[in-house]
C-alpha positions as CSV (number, residue, x, y, z in Angstrom):
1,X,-7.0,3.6,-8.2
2,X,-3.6,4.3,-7.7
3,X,-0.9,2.2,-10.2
4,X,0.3,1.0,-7.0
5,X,-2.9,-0.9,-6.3
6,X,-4.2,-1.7,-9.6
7,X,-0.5,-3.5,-10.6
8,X,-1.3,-5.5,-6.8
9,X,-4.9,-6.4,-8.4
10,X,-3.4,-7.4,-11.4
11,X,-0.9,-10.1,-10.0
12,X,-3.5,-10.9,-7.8
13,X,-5.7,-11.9,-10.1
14,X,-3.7,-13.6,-12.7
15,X,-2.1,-15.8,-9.1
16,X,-6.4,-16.9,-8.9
17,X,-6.6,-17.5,-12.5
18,X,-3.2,-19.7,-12.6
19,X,-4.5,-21.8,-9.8
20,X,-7.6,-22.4,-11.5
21,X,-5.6,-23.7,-13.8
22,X,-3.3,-26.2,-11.9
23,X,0.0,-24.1,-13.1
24,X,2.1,-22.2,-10.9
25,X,3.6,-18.7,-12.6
26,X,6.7,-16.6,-11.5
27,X,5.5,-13.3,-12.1
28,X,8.8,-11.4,-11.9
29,X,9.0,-7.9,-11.0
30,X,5.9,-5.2,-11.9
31,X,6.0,-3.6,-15.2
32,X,4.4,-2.4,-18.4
33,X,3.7,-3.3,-21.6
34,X,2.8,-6.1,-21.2
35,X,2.3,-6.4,-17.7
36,X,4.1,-9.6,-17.0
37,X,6.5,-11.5,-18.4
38,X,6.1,-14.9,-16.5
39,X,8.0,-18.3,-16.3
40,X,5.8,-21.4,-16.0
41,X,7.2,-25.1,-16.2
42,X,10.3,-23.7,-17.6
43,X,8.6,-21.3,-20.6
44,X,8.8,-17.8,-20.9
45,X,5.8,-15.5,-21.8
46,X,4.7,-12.0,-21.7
47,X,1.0,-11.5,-20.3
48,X,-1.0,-8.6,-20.4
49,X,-3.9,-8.2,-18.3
50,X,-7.8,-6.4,-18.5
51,X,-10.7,-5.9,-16.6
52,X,-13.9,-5.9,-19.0
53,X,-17.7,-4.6,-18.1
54,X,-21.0,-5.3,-18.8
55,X,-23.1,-2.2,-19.4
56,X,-22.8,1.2,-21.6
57,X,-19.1,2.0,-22.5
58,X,-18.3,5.3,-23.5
59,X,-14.5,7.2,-24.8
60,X,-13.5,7.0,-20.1
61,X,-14.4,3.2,-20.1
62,X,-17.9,1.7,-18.1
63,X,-20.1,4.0,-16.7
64,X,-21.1,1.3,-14.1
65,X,-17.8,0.8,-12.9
66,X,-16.9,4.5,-12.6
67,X,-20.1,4.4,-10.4
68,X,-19.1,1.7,-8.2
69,X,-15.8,2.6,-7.8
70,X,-17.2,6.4,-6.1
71,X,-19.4,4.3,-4.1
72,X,-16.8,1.7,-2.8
73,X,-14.6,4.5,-2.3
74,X,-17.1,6.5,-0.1
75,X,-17.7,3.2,1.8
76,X,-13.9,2.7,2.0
77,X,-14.1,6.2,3.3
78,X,-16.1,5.1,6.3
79,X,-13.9,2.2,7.4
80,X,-11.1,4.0,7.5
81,X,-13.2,6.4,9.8
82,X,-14.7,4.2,11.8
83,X,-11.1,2.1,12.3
84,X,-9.2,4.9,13.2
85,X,-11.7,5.5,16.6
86,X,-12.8,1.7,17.1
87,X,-10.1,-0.2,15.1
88,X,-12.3,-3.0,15.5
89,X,-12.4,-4.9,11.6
90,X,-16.2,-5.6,10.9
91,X,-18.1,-7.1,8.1
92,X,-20.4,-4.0,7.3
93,X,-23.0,-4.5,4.0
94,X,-25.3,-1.6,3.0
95,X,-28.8,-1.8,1.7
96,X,-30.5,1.6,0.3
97,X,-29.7,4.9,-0.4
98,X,-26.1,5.9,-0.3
99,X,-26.3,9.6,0.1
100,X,-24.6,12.1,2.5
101,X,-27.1,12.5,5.1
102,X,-27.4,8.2,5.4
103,X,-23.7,8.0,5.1
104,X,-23.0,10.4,8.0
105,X,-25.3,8.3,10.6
106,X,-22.9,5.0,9.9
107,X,-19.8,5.5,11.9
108,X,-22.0,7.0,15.5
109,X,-23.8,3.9,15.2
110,X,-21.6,1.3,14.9
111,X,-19.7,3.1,18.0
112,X,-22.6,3.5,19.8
113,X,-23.1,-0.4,19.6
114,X,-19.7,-0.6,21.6
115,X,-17.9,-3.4,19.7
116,X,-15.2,-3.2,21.5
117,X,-17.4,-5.0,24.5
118,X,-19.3,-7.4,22.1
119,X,-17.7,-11.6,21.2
120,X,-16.8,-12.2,17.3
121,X,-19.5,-12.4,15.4
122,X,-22.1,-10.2,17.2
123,X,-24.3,-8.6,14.3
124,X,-26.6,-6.2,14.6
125,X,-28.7,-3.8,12.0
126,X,-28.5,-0.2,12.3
127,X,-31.5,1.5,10.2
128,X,-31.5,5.5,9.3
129,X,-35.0,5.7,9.0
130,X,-34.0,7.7,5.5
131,X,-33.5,4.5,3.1
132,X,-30.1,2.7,4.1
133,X,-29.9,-0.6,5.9
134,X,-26.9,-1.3,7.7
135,X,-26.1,-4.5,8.5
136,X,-22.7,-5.2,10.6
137,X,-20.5,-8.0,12.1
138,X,-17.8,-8.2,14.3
139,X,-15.3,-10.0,12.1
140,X,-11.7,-11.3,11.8
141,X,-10.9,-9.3,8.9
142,X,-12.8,-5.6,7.6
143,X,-15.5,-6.4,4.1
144,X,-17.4,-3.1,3.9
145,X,-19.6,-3.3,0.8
146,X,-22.3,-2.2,-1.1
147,X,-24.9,-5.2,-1.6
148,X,-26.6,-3.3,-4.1
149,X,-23.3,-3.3,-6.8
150,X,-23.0,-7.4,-5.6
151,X,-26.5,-8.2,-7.4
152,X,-27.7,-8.0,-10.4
153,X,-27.9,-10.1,-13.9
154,X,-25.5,-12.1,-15.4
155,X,-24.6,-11.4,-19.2
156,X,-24.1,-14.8,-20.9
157,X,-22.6,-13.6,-24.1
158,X,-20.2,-11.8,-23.3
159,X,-18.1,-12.8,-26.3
160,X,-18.2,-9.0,-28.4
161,X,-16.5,-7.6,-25.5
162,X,-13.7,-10.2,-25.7
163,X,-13.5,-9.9,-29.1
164,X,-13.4,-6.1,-28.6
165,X,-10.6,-6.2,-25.8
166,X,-8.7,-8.5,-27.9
167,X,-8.5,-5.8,-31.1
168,X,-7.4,-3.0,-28.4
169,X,-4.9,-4.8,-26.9
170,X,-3.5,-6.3,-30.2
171,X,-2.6,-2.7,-31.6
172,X,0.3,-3.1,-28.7
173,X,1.8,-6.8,-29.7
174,X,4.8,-5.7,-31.6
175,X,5.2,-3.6,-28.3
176,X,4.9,-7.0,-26.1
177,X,6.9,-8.9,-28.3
178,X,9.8,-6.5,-27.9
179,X,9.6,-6.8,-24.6
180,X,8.5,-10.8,-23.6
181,X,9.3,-12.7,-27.3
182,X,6.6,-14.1,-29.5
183,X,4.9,-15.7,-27.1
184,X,2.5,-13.2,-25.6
185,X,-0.7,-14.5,-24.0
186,X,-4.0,-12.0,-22.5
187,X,-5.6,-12.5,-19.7
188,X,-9.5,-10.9,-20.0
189,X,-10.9,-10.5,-16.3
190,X,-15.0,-10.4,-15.4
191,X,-15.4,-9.7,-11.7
192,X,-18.8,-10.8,-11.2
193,X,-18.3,-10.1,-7.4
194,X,-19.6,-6.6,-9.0
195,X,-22.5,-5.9,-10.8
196,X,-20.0,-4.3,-13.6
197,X,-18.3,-7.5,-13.8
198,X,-21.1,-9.9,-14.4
199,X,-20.0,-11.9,-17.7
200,X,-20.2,-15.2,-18.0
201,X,-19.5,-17.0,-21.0
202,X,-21.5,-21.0,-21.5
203,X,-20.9,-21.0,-25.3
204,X,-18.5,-20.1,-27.7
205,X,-18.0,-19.5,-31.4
206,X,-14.3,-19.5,-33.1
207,X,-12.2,-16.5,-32.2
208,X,-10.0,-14.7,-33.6
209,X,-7.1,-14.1,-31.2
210,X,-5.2,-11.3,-33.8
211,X,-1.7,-12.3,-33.2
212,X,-2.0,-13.4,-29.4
213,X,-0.4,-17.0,-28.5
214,X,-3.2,-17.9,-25.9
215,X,-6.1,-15.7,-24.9
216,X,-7.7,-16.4,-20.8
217,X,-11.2,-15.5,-20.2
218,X,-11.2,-15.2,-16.3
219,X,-14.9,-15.5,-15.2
220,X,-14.3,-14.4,-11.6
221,X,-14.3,-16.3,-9.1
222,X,-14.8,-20.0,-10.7
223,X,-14.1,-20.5,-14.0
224,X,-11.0,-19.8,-16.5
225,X,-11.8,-20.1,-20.1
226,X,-8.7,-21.0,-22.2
227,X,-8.1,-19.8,-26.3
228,X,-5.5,-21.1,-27.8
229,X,-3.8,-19.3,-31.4
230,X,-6.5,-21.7,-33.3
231,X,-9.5,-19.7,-32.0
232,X,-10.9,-22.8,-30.0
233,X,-11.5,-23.0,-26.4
234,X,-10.1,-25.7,-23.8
């Protein structure tokens, strides 16, 4: 992911997680270290911002997201394909196998199906016969996606990973502070809209919050977790 693109995620993120929250945050302009400094109801603090995994974790970050962001890409791939011939946006989720010789029958059949000729909403299923289901509706906006990284089980204590983020980050405070004043704040993102991302937290202990003022726990898409400098949750 280009910086470009993961600094739009980010503030499009924290803009979800503020909602959830009832409070409205002027971001300011993009930058680093931390990765916001924000004004909300006339206060002034830095946030920095992370995305945190379920699964293995090795010295390049989670193996499962590495793996879903190849196959998202290679789906992205396809749109971009298929839009530049049909430009036609489509809701388009695959089933199965992924591989080169499945991924190369997409884009002939979803022009063979002649969209262009076909009322919002048509859907239709397009199967290779080699493993991959494709299922695909004419839509108001493009969502090309692979069902299989949207399913899977939901890690409930997912509180060592926050308490792990929480120690990498906190080597950079003195950094922040700098930067944003003493109050700095981190905002911990779980996407569960991918398998990588599915951590949801229904209990918690104490936590140490190493120096941070406030500590969010974004359990995407519903619920926003809130630590404040006593280690409690709100």
């Amino acid at each position: 992911m280009s910086l470009l693109l993961k600094k739009r995620r980010e503030r499009f993120l924290a803009q979800e997680a503020a909602q959830l929250l009832g409070e409205t945050w002027d971001f300011g302009p993009d930058r680093e270290s931390p990765d916001f400094i924000v004004t909300a109801q006339g206060r002034r603090f830095g946030l920095e911002i992370s995305e945190i995994f379920t699964g293995g974790q090795g010295p390049a970050g989670s193996a499962l997201r590495r793996m879903e962001s190849r196959t998202h890409q290679a789906i992205e791939n396809l749109r971009y394909e298929y839009e530049a011939i049909a430009n036609i946006p489509l809701t388009v989720k695959f089933v199965g196998n992924l591989n080169a010789k499945n991924m190369a029958m997409v884009v002939p059949a979803l022009l063979a199906e002649a969209l262009e000729n076909k009322p919002a909403l048509h859907h239709f299923v397009f199967d290779t016969g080699e493993g991959l289901r494709v299922h695909a509706t004419k839509a108001l906006r493009p969502d090309w996606f692979s069902v299989n990284d949207r399913v899977g089980w939901v890690d409930r204590d997912p509180m060592p990973r926050i308490a792990d983020a929480i120690a990498q980050k906190s080597g950079k405070l003195g950094e922040y502070k700098s930067a944003a004043g003493p109050d700095i704040r981190l905002l911990l993102i779980a996407d569960r809209f991918s398998n990588s991302g599915k951590l949801r937290l229904e209990s918690s202990p104490p936590l140490n919050l190493l120096g941070f003022r406030i500590v969010y726990f974004y359990s995407r898409p519903e619920v926003v977790t809130v630590f404040d400098d006593s280690g409690q949750w709100a």
